[in-house]
GUDO-151259 format. One record per residue: residue number from 1; chain; y, z, x of N, C-alpha, C, O in turn. Coordinates in nm, 2 decimals. Example, Ala and Ser with C-alpha at 12.3 -4.5 7.8 and 13.67 -1.06 7.14 Angstrom:
// GUDO-151259
pake, drendren, n_north, n_up, n_east, ca_north, ca_up, ca_east, c_north, c_up, c_east, o_north, o_up, o_east
1, A, -0.57, 0.78, 1.32, -0.45, 0.78, 1.23, -0.33, 0.78, 1.32, -0.33, 0.85, 1.42
2, A, -0.22, 0.71, 1.28, -0.11, 0.71, 1.37, 0.00, 0.79, 1.29, 0.11, 0.80, 1.34
END
This chain:
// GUDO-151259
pake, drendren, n_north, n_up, n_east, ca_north, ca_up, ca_east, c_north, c_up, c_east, o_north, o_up, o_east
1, A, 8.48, -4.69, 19.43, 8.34, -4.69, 19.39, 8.32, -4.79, 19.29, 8.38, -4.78, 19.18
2, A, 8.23, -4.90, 19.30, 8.16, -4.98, 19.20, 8.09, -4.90, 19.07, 8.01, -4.80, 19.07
3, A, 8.15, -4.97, 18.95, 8.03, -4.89, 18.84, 7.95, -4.97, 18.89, 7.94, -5.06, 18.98
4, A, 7.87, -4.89, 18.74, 7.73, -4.92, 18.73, 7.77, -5.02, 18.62, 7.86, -5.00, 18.55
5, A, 7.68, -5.15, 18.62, 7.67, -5.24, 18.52, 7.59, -5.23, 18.45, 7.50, -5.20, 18.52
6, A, 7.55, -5.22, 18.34, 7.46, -5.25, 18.19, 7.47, -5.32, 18.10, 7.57, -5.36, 18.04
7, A, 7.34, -5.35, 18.08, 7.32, -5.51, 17.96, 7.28, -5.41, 17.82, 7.21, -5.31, 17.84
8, A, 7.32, -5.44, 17.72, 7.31, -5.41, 17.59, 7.22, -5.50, 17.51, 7.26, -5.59, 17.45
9, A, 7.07, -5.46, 17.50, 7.03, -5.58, 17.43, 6.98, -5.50, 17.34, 6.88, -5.43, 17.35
10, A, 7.07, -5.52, 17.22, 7.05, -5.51, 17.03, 7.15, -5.40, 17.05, 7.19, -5.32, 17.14
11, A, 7.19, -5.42, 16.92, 7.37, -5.38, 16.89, 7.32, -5.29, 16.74, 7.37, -5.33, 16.63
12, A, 7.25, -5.19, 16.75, 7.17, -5.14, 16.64, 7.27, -4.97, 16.68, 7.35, -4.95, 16.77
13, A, 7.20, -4.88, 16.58, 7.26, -4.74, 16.61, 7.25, -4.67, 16.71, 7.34, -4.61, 16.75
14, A, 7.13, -4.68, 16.78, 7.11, -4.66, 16.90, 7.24, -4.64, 17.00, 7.31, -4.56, 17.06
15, A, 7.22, -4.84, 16.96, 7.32, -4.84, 17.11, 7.48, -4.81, 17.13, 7.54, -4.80, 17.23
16, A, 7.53, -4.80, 16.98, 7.65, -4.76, 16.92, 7.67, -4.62, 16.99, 7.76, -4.62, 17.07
17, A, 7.59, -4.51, 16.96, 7.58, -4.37, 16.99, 7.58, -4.38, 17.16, 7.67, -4.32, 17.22
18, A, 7.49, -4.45, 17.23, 7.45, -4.45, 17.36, 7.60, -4.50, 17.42, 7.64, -4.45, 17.53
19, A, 7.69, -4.60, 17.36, 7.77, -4.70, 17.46, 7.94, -4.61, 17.41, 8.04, -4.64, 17.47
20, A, 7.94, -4.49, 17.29, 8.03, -4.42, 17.29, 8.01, -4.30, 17.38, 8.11, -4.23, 17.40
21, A, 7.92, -4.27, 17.42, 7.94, -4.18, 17.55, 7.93, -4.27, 17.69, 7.93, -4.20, 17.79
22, A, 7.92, -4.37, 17.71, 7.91, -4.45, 17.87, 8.05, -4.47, 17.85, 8.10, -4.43, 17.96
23, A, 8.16, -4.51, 17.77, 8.25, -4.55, 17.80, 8.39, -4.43, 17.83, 8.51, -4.47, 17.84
24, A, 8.33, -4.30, 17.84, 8.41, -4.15, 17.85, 8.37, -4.16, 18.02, 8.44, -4.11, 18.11
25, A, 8.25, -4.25, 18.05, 8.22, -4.21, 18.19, 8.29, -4.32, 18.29, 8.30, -4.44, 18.26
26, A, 8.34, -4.26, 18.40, 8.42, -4.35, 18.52, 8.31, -4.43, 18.60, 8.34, -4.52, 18.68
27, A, 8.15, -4.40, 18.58, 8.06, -4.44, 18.70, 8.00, -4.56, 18.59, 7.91, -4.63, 18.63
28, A, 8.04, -4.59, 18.48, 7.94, -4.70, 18.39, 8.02, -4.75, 18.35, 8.14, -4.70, 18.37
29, A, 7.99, -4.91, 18.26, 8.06, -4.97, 18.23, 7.97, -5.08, 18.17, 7.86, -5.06, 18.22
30, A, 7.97, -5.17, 18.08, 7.89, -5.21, 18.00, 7.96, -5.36, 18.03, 8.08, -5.40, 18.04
31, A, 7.82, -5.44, 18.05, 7.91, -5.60, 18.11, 7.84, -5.70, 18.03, 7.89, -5.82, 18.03
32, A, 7.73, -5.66, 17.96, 7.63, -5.76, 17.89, 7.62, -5.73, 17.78, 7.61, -5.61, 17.77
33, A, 7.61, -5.81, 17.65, 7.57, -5.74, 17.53, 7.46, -5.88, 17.49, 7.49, -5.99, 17.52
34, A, 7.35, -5.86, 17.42, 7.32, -5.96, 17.34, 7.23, -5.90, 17.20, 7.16, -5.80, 17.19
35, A, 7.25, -5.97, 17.15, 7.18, -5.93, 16.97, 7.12, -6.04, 16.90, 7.18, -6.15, 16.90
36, A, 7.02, -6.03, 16.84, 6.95, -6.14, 16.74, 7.11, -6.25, 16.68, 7.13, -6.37, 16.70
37, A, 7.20, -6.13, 16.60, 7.27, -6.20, 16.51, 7.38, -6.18, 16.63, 7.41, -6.08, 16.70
38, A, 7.44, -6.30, 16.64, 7.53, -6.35, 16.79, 7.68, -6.27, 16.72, 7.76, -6.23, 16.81
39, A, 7.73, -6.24, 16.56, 7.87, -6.17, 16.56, 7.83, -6.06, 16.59, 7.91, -6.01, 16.66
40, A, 7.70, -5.96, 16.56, 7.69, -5.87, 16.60, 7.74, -5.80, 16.75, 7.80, -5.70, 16.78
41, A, 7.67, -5.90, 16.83, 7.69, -5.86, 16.99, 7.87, -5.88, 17.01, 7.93, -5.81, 17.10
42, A, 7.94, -5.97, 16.94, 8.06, -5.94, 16.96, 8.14, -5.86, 16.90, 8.25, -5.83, 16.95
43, A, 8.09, -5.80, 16.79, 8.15, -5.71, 16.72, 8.15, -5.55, 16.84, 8.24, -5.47, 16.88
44, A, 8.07, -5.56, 16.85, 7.97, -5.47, 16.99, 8.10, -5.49, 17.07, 8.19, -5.41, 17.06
45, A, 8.13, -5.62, 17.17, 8.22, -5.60, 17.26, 8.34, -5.61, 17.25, 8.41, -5.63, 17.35
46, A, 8.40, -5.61, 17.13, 8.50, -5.54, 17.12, 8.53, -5.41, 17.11, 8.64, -5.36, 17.13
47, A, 8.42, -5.35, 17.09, 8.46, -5.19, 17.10, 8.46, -5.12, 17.21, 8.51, -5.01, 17.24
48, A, 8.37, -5.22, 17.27, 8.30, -5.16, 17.38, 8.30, -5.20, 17.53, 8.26, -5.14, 17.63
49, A, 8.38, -5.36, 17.53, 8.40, -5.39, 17.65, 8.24, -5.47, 17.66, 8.13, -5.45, 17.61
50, A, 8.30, -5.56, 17.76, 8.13, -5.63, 17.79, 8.19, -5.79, 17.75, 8.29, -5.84, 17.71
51, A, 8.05, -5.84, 17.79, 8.05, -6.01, 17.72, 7.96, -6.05, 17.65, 7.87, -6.10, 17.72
52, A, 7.96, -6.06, 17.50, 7.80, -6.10, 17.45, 7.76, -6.24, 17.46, 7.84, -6.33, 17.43
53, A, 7.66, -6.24, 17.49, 7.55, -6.35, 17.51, 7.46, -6.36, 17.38, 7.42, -6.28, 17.30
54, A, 7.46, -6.56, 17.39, 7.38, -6.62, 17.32, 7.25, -6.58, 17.34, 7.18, -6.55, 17.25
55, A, 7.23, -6.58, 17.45, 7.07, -6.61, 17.46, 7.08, -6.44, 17.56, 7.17, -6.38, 17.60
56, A, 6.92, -6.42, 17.56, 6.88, -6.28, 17.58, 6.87, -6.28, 17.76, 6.88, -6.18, 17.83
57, A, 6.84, -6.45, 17.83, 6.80, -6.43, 17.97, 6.93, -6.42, 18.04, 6.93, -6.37, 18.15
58, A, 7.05, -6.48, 17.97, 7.17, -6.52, 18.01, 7.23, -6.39, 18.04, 7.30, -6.37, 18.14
59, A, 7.21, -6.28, 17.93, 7.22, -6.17, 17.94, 7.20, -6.07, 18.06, 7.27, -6.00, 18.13
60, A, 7.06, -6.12, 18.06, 7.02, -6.02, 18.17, 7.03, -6.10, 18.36, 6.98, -6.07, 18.47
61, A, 7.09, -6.18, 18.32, 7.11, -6.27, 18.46, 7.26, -6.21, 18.51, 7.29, -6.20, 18.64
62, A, 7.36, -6.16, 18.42, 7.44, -6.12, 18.44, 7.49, -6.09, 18.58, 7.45, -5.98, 18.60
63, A, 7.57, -6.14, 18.67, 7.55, -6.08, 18.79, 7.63, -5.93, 18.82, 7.60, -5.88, 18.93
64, A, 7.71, -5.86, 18.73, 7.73, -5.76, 18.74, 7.67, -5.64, 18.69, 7.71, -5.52, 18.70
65, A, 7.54, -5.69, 18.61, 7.39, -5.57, 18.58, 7.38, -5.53, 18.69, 7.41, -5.60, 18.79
66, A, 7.32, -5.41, 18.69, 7.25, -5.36, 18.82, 7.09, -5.33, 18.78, 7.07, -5.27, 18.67
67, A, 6.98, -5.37, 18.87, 6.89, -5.33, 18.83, 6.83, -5.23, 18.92, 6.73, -5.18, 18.89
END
């Protein structure tokens, strides 16, 4: 079965809380990250798996997001 892909845009508390329970689950998987401040989104995917993006459209062009 294919996960599900998701893009991460802003690396704030939110998405900390939200991307520690996606990654307990076998159907999601997080493939995009992007954030204003660019170490943020990598700080992000190292915990979390993913690839952060410079820019916000690059992000969401991702071809393994699903919309």
């Amino acid at each position: 079965m294919n996960k599900f892909g998701l893009a991460f845009i802003g690396c704030g508390s939110i998405a900390y809380t939200t991307a520690r329970e996606l990654v307990k689950s076998n159907d999601n998987e997080i493939v995009a990250v992007w954030n204003w401040t660019y170490y943020k989104a990598e700080k992000f995917v190292k915990k979390f798996g993913g690839k952060a993006y410079k820019s916000l459209e690059d992000a969401l062009n991702d071809e393994r997001c699903r919309w």
